[in-house]
C-alpha positions in Angstrom: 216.1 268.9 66.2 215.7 268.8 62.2 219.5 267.9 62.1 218.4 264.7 63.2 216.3 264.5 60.0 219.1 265.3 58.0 221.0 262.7 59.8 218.6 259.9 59.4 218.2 260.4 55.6 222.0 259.6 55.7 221.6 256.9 58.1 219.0 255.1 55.0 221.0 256.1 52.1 224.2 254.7 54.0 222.5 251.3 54.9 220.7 251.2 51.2 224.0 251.7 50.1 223.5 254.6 48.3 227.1 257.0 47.6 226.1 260.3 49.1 229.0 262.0 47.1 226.4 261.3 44.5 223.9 263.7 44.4 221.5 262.6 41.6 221.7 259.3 43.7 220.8 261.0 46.6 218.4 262.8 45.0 217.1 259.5 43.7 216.1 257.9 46.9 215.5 260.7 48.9 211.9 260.4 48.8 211.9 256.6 49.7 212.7 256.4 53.6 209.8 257.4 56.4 211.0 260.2 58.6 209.0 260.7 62.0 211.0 262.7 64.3 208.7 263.4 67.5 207.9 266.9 69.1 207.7 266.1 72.5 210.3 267.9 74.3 211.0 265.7 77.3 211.3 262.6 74.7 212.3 263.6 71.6 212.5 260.2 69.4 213.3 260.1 65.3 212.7 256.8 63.2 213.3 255.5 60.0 210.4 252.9 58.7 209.9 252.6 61.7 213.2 251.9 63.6 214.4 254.0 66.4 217.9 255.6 64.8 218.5 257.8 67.3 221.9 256.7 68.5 222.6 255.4 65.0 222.4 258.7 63.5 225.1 260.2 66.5 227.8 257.2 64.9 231.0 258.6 63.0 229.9 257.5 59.6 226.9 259.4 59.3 228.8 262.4 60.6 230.8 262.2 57.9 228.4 262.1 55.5 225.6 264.4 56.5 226.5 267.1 54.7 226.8 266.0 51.2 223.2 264.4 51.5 221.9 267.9 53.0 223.3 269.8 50.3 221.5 268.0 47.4 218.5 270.2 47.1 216.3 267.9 46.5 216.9 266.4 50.4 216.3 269.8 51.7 212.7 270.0 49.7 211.8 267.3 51.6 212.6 268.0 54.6 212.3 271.4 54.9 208.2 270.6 53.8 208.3 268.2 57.0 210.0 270.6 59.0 207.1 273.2 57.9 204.2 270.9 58.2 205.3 270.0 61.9 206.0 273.7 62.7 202.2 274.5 61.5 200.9 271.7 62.8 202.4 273.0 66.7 201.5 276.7 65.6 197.7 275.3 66.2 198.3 274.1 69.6 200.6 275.6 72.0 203.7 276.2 69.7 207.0 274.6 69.4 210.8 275.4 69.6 212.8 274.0 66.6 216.7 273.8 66.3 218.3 273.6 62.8 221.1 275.6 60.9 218.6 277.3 58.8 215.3 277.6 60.7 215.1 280.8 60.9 216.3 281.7 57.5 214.8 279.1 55.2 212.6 276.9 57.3 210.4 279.4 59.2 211.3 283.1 58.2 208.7 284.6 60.3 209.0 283.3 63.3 208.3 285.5 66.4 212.0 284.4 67.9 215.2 283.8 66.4 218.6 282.9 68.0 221.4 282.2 66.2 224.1 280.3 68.8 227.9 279.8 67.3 230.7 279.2 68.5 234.4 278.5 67.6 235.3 275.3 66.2 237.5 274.4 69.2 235.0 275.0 71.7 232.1 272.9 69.7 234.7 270.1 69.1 235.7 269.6 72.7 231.6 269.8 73.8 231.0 267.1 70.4 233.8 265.1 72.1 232.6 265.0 75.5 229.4 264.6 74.2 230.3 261.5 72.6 232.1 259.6 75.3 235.7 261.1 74.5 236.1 261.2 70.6 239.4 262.8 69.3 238.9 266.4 70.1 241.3 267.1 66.7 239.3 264.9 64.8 236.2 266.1 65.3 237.3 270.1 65.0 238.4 269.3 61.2 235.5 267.3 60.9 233.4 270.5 61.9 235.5 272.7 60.1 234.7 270.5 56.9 231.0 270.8 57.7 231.1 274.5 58.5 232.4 275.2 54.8 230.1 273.0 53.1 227.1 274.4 54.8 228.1 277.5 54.8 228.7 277.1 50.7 226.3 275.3 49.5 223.5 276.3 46.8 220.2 275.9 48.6 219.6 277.0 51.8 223.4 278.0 53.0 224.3 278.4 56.7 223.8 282.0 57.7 222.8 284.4 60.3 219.0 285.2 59.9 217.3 288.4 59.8 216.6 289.7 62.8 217.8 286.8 64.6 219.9 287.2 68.0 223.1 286.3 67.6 224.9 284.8 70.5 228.3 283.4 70.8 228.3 280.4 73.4 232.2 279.9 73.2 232.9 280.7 76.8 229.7 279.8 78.4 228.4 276.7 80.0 225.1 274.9 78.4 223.0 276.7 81.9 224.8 280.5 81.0 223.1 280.3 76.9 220.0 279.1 78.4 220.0 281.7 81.5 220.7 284.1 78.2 218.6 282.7 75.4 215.6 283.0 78.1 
């Protein structure tokens, strides 16, 4: 899940204080926090210096702020290295499976499979909101919208279907009909 990365370098810079509408700022401190997000699949952990952040990440501030951190490029550098060295590091063993908006476009351009899984705003705001214990299904569609364009826009790395990738659109299906497709 590298979005969890992303999340817990705006988790740090949000408890250091740091304005993530300030890129250089960002840019800054980004190398500062310790990242370990774990690659086992039936316990999938991320930390900061140490300290489990895995619900903190999932709290309303930092999803309002994740995307102006992951748009400063020097954030992505970062990460995106991490995300490589893990994927290379699995590569050696039995492989791995890795989730992100741009994994197969920027992060890992030759990997074997590619899916690309959207769906409508609505649809991903009412999961996000059941997801989260009953959030404001309104709220959180702008909120996605919002991220949607920023990602979408950005400079470095910008959300978009990869070559070759299979695109599927999960709107109408449950979380058991994408798997039953993806596999």
């Amino acid at each position: 899940d590298t979005g969890a990365m992303y999340r817990a370098m705006t988790w740090w810079m949000l408890r250091h204080g740091v304005d993530v509408h300030d890129a250089a700022a960002v840019a800054d401190r980004c190398g500062e926090p310790r990242i370990e997000s774990g690659l086992d699949p039936l316990g999938p952990t991320i930390s900061v210096d140490g300290e489990d952040v895995a619900v903190a990440i999932r709290q309303p501030e930092v999803n309002a702020a994740v995307s102006p951190v992951s748009a400063v490029p020097e954030v992505r550098a970062r990460l995106v290295a991490m995300q490589r060295a893990a994927i290379e590091e699995a590569l050696s063993g039995v492989g791995i499976v890795v989730e992100g908006r741009d994994i197969g476009s920027t992060v890992w351009p030759d990997a074997l499979v590619k899916v690309h899984l959207s769906a409508d705003a609505s649809a991903r705001a009412t999961r996000r909101a059941a997801e989260e214990g009953g959030s404001d299904v309104a709220a959180t569609e702008q909120s996605l919208r919002a991220r949607d364009a920023i990602d979408s826009g950005r400079a470095v790395s910008p959300l978009v279907v990869a070559p070759g990738a299979v695109h599927i659109d999960t709107t109408a299906y449950s979380l058991d009909e994408v798997i039953d497709r993806v596999v």
